[in-house]
C-alpha positions in Angstrom: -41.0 -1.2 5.5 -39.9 -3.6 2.6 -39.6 -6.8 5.4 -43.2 -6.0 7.0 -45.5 -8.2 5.8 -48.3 -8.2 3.6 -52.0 -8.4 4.2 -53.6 -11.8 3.8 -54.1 -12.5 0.1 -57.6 -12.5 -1.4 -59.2 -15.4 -3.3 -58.4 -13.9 -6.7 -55.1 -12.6 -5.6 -53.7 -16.5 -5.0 -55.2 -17.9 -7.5 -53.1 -15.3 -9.8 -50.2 -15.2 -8.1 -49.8 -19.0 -8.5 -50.9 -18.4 -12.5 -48.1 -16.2 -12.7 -45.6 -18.9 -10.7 -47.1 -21.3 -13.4 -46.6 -19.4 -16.5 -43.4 -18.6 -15.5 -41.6 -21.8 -13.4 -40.9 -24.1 -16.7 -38.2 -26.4 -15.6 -39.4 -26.0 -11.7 -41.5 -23.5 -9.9 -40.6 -23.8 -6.6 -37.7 -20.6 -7.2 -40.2 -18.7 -8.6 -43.1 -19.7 -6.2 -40.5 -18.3 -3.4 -39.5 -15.5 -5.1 -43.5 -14.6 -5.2 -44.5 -15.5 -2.2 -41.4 -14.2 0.2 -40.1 -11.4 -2.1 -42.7 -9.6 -4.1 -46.4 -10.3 -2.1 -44.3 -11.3 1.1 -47.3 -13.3 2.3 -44.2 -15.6 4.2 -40.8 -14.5 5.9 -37.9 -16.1 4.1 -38.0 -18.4 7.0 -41.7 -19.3 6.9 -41.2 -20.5 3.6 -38.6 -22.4 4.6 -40.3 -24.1 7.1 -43.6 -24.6 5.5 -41.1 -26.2 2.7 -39.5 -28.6 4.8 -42.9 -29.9 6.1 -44.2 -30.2 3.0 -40.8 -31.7 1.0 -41.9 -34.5 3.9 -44.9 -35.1 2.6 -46.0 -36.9 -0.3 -46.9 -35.6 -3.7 -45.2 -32.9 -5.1 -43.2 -30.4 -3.0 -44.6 -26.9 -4.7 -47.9 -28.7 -4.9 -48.1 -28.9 -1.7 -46.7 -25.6 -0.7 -49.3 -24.0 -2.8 -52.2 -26.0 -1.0 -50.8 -25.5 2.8 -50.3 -21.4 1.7 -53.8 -21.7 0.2 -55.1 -23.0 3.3 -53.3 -21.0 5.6 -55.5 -17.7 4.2 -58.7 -19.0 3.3 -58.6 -23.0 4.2 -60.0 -25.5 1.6 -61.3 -23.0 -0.9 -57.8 -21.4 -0.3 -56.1 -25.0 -1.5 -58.1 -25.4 -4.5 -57.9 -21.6 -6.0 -54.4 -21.8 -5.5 -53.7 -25.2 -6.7 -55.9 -24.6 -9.8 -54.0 -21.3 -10.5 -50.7 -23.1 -10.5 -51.9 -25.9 -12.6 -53.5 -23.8 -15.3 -50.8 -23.1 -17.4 -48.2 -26.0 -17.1 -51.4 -28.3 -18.1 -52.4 -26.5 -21.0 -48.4 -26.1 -22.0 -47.8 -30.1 -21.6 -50.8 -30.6 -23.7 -49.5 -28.5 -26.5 -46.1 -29.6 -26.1 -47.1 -33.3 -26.2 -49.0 -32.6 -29.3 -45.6 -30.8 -31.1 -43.7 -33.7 -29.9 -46.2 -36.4 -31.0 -45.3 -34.5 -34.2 -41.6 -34.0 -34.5 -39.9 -35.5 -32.0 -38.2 -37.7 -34.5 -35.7 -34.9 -35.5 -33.0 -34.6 -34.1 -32.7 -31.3 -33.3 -35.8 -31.5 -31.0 -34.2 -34.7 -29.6 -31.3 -32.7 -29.0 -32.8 -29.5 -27.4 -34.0 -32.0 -24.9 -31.1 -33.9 -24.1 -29.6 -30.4 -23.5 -32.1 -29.4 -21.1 -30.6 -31.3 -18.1 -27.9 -29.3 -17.0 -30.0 -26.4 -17.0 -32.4 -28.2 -15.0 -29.7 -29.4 -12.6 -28.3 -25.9 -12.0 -31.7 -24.8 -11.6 -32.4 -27.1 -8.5 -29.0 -26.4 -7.2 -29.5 -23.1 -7.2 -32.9 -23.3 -5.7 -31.9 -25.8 -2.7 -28.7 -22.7 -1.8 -31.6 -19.9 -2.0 -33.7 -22.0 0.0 -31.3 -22.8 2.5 -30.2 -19.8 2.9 -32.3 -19.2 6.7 -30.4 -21.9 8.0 -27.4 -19.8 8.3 -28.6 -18.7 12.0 -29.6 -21.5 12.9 -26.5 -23.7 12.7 -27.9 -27.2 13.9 -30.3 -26.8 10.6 -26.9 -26.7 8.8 -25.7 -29.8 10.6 -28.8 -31.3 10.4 -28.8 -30.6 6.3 -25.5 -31.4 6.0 -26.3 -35.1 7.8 -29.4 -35.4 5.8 -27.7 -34.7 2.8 -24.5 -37.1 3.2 -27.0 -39.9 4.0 -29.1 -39.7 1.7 -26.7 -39.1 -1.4 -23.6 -40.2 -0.6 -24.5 -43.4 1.4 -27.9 -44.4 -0.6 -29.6 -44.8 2.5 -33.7 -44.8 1.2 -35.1 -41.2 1.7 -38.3 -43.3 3.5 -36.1 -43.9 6.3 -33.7 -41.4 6.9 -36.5 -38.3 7.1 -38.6 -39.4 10.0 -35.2 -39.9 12.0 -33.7 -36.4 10.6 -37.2 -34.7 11.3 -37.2 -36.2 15.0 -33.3 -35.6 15.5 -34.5 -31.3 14.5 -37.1 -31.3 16.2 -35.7 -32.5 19.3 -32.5 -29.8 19.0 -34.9 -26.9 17.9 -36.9 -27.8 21.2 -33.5 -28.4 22.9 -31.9 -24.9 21.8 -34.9 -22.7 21.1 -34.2 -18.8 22.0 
């Protein structure tokens, strides 16, 4: 069955799977780390992504960081965390180091100024994209569109700082999920 899910992946197995999410995610991993992890090894349900997202887009540090260190631990605890987090690293560190050492060297043209400049909407598209695919299991649960929706407006549209409004969103979910749980 395509939406059974997988066996448990071994050491080796996360460690390239996030080498591959690495190697491949320029501009933002997290839609390819997803697309790994719930589509092609289906190690989490579309909605266990989600939710190990959410707790870990609450967290500090960097959101596919951390996803990659809670899915590392979930399978094989610490050692889990660090194979996994070392397999997602490899590659963007050894690209920013040869990229910073092209740039050192020509970033004065303007073409290369340029391609960079242009980079942004493609980056913004990217993350748009990437929050809809994400969201995308909150369609059955329609308080987690409210909730979203609330989280969003207050956030974005009335500047309220993100330090303050996610502990009272994350209590306000909690309590309806506990409320209207099936």
């Amino acid at each position: 069955m395509p939406n059974e899910p997988a066996s448990p992946p071994s050491l080796i197995q996360l460690f390239l799977g996030f080498l591959s999410v690495g190697m491949y995610g320029f501009g933002g991993v997290l839609p390819w780390a997803r697309r790994m992890i719930v589509e092609q090894k289906r190690w989490l349900s579309a909605s266990e992504f989600t939710d190990m997202l959410g707790l870990c887009q609450f967290l500090p540090g960097g959101n596919i960081m951390n996803v990659t260190v809670a899915l590392g631990a979930r399978f094989h605890g610490a050692a889990g965390s660090v194979v996994a987090f070392l397999g997602l690293m490899a590659a963007p560190f050894t690209a920013v180091i040869m990229l910073g050492l092209v740039y050192d060297r020509f970033g004065d043209l303007p073409a290369v100024r340029h391609a960079f400049a242009g980079l942004a909407a493609a980056a913004s598209a990217l993350v748009l994209a990437n929050a809809l695919t994400i969201a995308a299991p909150l369609r059955v649960r329609p308080f987690g569109i409210g909730v979203a929706v609330v989280t969003f407006a207050t956030i974005a549209l009335l500047r309220l700082p993100m330090v303050l409004v996610l502990p009272v969103m994350a209590g306000i979910s909690t309590l309806l999920v506990w409320r209207f749980r099936e």
